[in-house]
C-alpha positions as CSV (number, residue, x, y, z in Angstrom):
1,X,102.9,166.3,158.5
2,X,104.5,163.7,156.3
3,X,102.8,160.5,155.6
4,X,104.8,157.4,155.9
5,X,104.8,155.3,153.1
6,X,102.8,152.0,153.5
7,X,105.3,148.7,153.1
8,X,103.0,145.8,152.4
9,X,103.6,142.8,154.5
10,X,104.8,139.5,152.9
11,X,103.3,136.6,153.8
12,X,105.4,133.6,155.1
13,X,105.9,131.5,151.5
14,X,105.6,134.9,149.6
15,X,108.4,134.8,146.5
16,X,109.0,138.2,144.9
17,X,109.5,138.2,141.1
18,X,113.4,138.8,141.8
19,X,113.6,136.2,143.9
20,X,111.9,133.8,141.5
21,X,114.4,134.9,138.9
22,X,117.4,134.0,140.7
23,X,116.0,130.6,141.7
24,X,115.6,130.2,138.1
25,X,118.8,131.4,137.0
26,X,120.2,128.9,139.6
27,X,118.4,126.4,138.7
28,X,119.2,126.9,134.6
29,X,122.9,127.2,136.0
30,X,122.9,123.3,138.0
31,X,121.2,122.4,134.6
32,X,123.9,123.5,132.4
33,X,126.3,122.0,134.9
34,X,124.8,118.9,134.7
35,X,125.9,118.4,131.1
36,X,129.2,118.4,132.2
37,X,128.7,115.0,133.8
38,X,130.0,111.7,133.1
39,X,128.3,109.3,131.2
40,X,125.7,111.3,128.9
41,X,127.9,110.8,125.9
42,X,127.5,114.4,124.4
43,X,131.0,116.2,125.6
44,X,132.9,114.1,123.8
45,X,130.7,114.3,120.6
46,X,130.1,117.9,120.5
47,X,133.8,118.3,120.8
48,X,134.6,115.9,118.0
49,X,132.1,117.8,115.7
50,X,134.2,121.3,116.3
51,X,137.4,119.5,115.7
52,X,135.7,118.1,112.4
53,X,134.5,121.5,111.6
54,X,137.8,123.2,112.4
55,X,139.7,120.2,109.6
56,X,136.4,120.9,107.3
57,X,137.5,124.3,106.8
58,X,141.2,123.8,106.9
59,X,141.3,121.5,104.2
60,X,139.0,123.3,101.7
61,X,141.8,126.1,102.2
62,X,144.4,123.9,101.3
63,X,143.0,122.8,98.9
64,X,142.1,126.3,97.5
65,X,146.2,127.0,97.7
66,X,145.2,128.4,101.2
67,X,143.7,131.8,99.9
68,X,140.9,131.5,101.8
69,X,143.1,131.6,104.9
70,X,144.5,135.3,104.0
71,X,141.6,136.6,103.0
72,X,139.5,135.5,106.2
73,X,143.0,137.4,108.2
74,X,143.2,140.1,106.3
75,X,139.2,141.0,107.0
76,X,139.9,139.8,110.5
77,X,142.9,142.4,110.8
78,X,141.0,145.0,108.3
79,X,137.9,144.2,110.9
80,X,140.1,144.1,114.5
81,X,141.7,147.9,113.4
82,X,138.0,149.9,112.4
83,X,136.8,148.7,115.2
84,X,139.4,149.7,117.7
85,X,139.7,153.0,115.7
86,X,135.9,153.4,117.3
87,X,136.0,151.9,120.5
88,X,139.3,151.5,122.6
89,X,140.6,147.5,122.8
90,X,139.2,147.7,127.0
91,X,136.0,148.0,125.6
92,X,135.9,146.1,122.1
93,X,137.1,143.3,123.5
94,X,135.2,142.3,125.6
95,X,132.2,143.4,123.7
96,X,132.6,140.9,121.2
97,X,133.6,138.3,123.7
98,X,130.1,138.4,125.5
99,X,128.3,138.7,121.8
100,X,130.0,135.5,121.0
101,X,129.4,134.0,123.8
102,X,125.7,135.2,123.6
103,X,125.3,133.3,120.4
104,X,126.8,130.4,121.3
105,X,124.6,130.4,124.4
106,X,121.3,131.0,122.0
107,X,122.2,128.3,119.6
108,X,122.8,125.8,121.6
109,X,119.6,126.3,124.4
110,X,117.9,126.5,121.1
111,X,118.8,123.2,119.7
112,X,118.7,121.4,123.2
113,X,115.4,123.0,122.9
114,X,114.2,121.2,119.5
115,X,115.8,118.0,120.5
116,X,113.9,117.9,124.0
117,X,110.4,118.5,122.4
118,X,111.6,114.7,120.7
119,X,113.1,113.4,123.4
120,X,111.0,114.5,126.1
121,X,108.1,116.5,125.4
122,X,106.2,116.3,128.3
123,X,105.8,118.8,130.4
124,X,108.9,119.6,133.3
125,X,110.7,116.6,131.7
126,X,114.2,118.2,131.6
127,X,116.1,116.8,128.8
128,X,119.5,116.3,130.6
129,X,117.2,114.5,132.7
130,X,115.4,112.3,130.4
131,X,119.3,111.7,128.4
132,X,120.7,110.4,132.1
133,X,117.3,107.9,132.6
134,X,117.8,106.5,129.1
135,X,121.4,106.0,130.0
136,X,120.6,104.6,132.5
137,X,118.2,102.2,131.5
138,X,120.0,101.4,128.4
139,X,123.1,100.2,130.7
140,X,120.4,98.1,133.0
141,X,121.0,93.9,133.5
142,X,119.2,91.8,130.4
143,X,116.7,90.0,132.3
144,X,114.3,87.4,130.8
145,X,111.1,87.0,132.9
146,X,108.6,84.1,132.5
147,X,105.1,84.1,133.0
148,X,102.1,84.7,132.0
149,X,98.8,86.7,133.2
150,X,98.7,89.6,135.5
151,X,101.5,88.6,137.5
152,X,104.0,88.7,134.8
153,X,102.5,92.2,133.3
154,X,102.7,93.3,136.9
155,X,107.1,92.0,137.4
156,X,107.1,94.2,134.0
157,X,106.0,97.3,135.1
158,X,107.9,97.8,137.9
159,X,111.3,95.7,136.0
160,X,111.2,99.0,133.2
161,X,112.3,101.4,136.5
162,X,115.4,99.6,136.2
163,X,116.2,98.4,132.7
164,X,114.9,98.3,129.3
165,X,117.1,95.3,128.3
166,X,113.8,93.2,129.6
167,X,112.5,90.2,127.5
168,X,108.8,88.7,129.0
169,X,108.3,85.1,127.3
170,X,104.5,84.7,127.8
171,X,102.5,81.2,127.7
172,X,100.0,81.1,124.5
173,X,97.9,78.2,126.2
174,X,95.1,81.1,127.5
175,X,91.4,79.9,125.9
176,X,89.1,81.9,127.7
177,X,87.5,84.7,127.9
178,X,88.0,87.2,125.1
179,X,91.2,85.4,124.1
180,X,89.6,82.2,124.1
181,X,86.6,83.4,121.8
182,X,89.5,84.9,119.3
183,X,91.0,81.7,119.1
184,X,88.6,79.5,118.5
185,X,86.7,82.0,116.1
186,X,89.2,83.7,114.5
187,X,92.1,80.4,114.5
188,X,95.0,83.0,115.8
189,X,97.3,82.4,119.6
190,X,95.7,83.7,122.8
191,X,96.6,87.6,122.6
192,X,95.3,88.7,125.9
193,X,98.5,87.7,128.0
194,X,100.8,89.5,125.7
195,X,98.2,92.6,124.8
196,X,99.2,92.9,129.2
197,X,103.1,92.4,128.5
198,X,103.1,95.0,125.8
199,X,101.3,97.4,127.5
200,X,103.4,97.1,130.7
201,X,106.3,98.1,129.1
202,X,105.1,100.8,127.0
203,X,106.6,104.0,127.4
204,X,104.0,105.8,124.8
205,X,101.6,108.2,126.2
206,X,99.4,106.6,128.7
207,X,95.9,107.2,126.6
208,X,97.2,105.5,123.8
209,X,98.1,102.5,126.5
210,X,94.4,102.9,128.1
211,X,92.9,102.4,124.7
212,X,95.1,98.8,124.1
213,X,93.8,97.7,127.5
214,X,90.1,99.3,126.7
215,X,87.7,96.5,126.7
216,X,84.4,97.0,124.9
217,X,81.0,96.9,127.3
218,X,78.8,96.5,125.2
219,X,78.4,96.0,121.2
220,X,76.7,92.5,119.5
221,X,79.6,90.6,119.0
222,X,82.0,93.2,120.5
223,X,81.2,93.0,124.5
224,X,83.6,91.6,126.3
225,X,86.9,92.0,124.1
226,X,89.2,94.1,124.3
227,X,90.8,96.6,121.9
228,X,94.2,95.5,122.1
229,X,93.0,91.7,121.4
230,X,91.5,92.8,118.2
231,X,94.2,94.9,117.0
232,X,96.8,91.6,118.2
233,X,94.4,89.5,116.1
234,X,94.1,92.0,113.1
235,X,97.4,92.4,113.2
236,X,98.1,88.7,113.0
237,X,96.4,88.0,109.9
238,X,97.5,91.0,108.2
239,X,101.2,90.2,108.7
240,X,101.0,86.2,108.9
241,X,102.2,85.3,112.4
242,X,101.6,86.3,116.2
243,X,105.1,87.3,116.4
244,X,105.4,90.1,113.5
245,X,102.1,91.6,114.6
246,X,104.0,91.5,118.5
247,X,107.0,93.6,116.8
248,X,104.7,96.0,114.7
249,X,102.5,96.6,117.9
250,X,105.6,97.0,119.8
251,X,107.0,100.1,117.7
252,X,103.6,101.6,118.1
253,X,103.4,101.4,121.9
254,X,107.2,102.3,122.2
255,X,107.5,99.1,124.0
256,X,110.7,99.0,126.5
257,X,112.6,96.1,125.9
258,X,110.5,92.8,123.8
259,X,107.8,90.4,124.4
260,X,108.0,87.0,123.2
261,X,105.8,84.2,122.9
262,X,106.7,81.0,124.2
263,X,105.8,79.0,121.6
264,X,103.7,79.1,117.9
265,X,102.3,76.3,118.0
266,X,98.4,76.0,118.8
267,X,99.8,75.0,122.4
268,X,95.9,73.4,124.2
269,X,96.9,72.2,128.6
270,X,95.4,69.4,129.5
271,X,95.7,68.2,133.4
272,X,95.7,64.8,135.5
273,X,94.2,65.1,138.9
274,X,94.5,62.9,141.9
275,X,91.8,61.4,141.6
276,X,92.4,60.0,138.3
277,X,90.6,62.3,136.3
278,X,91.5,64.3,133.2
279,X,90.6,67.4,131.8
280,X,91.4,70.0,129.1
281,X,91.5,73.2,128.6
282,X,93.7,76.1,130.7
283,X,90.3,77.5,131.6
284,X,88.9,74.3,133.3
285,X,92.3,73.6,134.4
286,X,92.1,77.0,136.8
287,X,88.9,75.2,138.4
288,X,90.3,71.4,138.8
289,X,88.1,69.4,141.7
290,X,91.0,67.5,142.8
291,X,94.7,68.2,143.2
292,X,96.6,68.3,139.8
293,X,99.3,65.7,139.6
294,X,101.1,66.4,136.3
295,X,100.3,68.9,133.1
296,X,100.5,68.4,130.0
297,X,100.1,69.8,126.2
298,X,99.2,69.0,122.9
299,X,101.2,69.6,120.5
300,X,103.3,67.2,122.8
301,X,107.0,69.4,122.1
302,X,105.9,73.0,121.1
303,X,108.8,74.8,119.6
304,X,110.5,77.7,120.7
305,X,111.0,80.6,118.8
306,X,115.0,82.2,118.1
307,X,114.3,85.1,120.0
308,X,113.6,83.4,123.5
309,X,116.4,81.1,123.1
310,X,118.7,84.0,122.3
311,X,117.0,86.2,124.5
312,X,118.2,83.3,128.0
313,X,121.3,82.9,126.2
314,X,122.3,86.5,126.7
315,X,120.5,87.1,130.2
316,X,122.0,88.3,133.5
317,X,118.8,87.4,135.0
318,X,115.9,84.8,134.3
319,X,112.6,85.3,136.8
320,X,110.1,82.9,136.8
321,X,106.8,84.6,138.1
322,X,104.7,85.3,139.9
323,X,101.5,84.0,138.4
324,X,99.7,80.9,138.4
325,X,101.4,78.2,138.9
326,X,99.5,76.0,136.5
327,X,97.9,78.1,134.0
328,X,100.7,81.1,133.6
329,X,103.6,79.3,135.0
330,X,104.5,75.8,134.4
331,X,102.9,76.0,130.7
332,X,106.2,77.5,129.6
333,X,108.3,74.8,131.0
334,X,106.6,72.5,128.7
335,X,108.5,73.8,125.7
336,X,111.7,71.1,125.7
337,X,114.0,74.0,124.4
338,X,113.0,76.6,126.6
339,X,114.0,74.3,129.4
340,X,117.3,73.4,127.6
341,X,118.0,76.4,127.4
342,X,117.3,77.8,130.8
343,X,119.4,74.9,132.5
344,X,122.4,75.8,129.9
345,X,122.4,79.9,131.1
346,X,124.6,80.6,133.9
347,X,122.6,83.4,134.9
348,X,121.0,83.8,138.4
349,X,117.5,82.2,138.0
350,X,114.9,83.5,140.5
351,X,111.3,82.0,141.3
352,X,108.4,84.7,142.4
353,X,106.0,83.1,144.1
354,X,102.5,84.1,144.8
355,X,101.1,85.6,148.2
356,X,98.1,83.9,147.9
357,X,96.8,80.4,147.3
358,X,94.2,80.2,144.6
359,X,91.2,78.3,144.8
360,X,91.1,75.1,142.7
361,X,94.5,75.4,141.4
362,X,97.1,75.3,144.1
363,X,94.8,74.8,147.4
364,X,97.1,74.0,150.7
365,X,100.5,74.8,149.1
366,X,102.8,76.3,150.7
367,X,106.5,77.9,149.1
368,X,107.7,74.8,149.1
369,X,105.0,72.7,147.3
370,X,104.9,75.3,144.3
371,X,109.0,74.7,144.2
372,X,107.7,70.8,144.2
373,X,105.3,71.4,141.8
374,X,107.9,72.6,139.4
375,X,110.3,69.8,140.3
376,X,107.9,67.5,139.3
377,X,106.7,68.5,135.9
378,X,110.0,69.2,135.1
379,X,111.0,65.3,136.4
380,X,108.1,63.8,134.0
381,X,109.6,65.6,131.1
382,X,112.8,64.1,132.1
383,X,114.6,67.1,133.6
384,X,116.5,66.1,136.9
385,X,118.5,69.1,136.8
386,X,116.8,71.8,139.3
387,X,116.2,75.1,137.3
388,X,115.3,77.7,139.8
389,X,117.5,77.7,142.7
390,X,116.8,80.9,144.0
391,X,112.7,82.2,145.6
392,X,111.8,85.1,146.5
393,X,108.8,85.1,149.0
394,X,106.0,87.5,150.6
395,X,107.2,87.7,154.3
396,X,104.6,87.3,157.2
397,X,101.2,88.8,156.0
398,X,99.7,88.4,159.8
399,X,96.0,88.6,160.4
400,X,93.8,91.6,159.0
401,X,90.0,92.1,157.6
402,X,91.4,91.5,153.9
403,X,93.2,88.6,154.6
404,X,90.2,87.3,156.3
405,X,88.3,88.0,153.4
406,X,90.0,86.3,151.3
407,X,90.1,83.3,153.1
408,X,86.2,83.3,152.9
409,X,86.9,83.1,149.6
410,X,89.2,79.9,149.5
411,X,92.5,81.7,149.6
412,X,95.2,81.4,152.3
413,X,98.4,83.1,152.4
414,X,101.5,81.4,151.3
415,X,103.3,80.7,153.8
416,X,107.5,80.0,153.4
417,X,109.5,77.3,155.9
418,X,112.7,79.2,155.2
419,X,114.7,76.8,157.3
420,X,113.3,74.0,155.6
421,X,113.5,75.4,152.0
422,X,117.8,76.1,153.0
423,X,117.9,72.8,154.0
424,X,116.8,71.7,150.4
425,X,119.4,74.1,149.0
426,X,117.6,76.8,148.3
427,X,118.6,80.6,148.5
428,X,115.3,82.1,150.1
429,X,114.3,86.2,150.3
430,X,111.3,87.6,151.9
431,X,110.6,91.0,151.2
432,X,107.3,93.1,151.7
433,X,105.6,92.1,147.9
434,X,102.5,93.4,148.2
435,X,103.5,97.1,149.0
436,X,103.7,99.2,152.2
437,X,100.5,101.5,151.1
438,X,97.0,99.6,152.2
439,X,95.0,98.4,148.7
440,X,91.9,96.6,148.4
441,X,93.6,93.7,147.0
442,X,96.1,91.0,148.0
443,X,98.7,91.6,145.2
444,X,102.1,92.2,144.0
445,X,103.0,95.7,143.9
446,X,105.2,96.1,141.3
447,X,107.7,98.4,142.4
448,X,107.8,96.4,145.5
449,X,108.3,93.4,143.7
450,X,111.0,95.1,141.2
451,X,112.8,96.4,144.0
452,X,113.6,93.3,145.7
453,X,114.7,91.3,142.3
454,X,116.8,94.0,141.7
455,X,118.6,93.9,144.9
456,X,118.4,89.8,144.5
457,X,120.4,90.5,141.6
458,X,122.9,93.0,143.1
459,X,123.5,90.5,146.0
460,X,123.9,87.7,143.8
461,X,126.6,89.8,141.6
462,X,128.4,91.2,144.8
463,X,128.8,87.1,145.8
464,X,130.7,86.3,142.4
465,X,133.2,88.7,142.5
């Protein structure tokens, strides 16, 4: 009696080794196909480098009285009739037509290959892929954003998704913490803000970013700062000035786009309260016992440096925030050119502001008394002209256990009159800023927050045409 052979049962999911090798091939096919697309800039370059190679050759044969041209036909034709002596011309043919091909097919996957390892070396990055991001980036909106603290470093993380033509101008008026002890020990700017900036728009490997942003715990004389504050501050002295040890950092994290300080001078805030009181410091300022009336800096009109005034000459976008509104925010609007040249740019000019108050700083403000904040520091410096025309708001947070949390804490949400805002001319968007996933925190998620400046800007560009 014969047996029956046994045929193993596949389970559901199973993939054979021949079917894995055709999804590959088809997927190596829509690869190679994908090169053939618009926009990656390497058709038309590949092609001029054959047509170069084809007038190479042809005019080292003129130029050798064209001998070179009957000897290579002449071991062509010497070449073509051996080999159809051996093999008829149905066969020959298209043997060497799928050799050729071969080896055009080997160099070329082989120098894609090289050129990815550069380009794109981790792992299951496909080059084509990584070409057509970079492309895309590379053709994204110049956008300036203005800030400071971890509200700017936050726009700037989720702004790189979209382009790397990105310039953050950061306030330098930070004197606490480990940036404050640098300062005063050490006589160099505040790095701490811009250590944030640079690594938000790194694109370098992310341990390399994790040790800028690695802050010592312990350590005489070392708890408490951070690496990327010493390096800032190393870097400073070595090179002479906060903005060459910016660039030379910058080329070392592969920074995506530039960060730029507002100003160079020793910028200190000082604040007048309500109740007639002043104080000094930005640290103190964040902790104010009465309602801040007007800010104010010493020296009195900081310069700006070339870079941010070119950098707002050229944008397609400026964004103000989000951050703090005295401490991160209105310090940059203190440098006279900066503000020149913000009310010269006829750029869209976007305000983020916060989703929550903070506690000593802007207690009981709503959308519209940050916008009149800014109105009137801008009005003591002399500036009538209104700079930001457009905000860009948290819609309804409701009630939850986090909110209420915070509000044990002294913060309330900030809520938006949009019908009152409009009525003061302002062009108002709410959008979901704090992110549709559920977090521990009350704050901007930065490809929630990207998302909607982005389509701010789309809608602002689809109005002027």
């Amino acid at each position: 009696m014969r047996r029956r052979r046994r045929v193993p049962l596949r389970r559901p999911g199973w993939v054979g080794r021949g079917d894995l090798r055709q999804r590959d091939l088809m997927s190596r096919s829509r690869r190679a196909v994908r090169w053939l697309q618009p926009g990656l800039v390497v058709k038309r370059w590949m092609l001029t480098s054959g047509i170069g190679l084809v007038l190479a050759l042809l005019g080292a044969a003129v130029w050798a009285d064209l001998q070179p041209i009957y000897w290579m036909l002449a071991s062509i034709q010497w070449l073509l009739r051996n080999l159809t002596t051996v093999l008829p011309r149905e066969i020959t043919g298209p043997l060497v037509l799928v050799v050729g091909a071969g080896l055009i097919w080997l160099g070329q996957s082989r120098s894609f290959g090289t050129i990815q390892q550069a380009l794109a070396p981790e792992k299951g990055t496909v080059l084509v892929d990584a070409l057509m991001a970079q492309r895309r980036l590379n053709r994204g909106p110049s956008i300036v954003a203005i800030g400071g603290g971890t509200g700017l470093s936050t726009l700037l993380s989720g702004l790189k998704r979209y382009s790397s033509n990105i310039t953050a101008i950061v306030t330098v008026a930070d004197d606490g913490g480990s940036s404050g002890v640098l300062r005063r020990e050490l006589g160099v700017q505040p790095p701490g803000d811009i250590r944030n900036c640079l690594a938000a728009l790194s694109t370098e490997e992310p341990l390399l970013t994790r040790l800028f942003q690695y802050r010592f715990k312990a350590g005489s004389g070392l708890e408490g700062h951070s690496f990327g504050n010493l390096f800032l501050s190393a870097l400073t002295a070595i090179t002479g000035s906060l903005e060459s040890a910016i660039t030379a950092s910058s080329r070392v994290l592969a920074v995506q786009g530039q960060v730029v300080p507002a100003t160079n001078a020793d910028v200190r805030l000082w604040a007048e309260l309500e109740n007639g009181e002043r104080i000094e410091g930005e640290s103190q300022i964040g902790h104010a016992p009465s309602p801040i009336v007007r800010l104010g800096c010493i020296p009195e009109r900081p310069p700006a440096l070339p870079r941010a005034l070119e950098a707002i000459a050229n944008a397609d976008l400026i964004v103000l925030g989000p951050g703090s509104l005295y401490t991160s925010l209105l310090p940059n609007l203190l440098v006279p050119e900066l503000v020149s040249a913000i009310s010269r740019s006829k750029a869209p000019r976007l305000y983020i502001c916060n989703l929550m108050t903070q506690p000593g700083e802007t207690d009981g403000l709503d959308v519209g008394g940050h916008l009149r904040a800014i109105e009137a520091q801008l009005a003591s410096l002399g500036v009538e002209q209104r700079l930001f025309t457009a905000v860009l708001a948290q819609e309804d947070l409701g009630d939850s256990p986090l909110v209420e949390h915070y509000r044990q804490r002294g913060a309330e949400p900030v809520s938006c009159n949009v019908r009152e805002l409009r009525n003061r001319g302002y062009d108002v968007m709410l959008a979901p800023l704090q992110g549709a996933r559920p977090t521990a925190t009350l704050r901007h998620d930065p490809r929630s927050v990207a998302l909607a400046v982005m389509r701010f800007y789309k809608r602002f560009r689809k109005d002027a045409q």
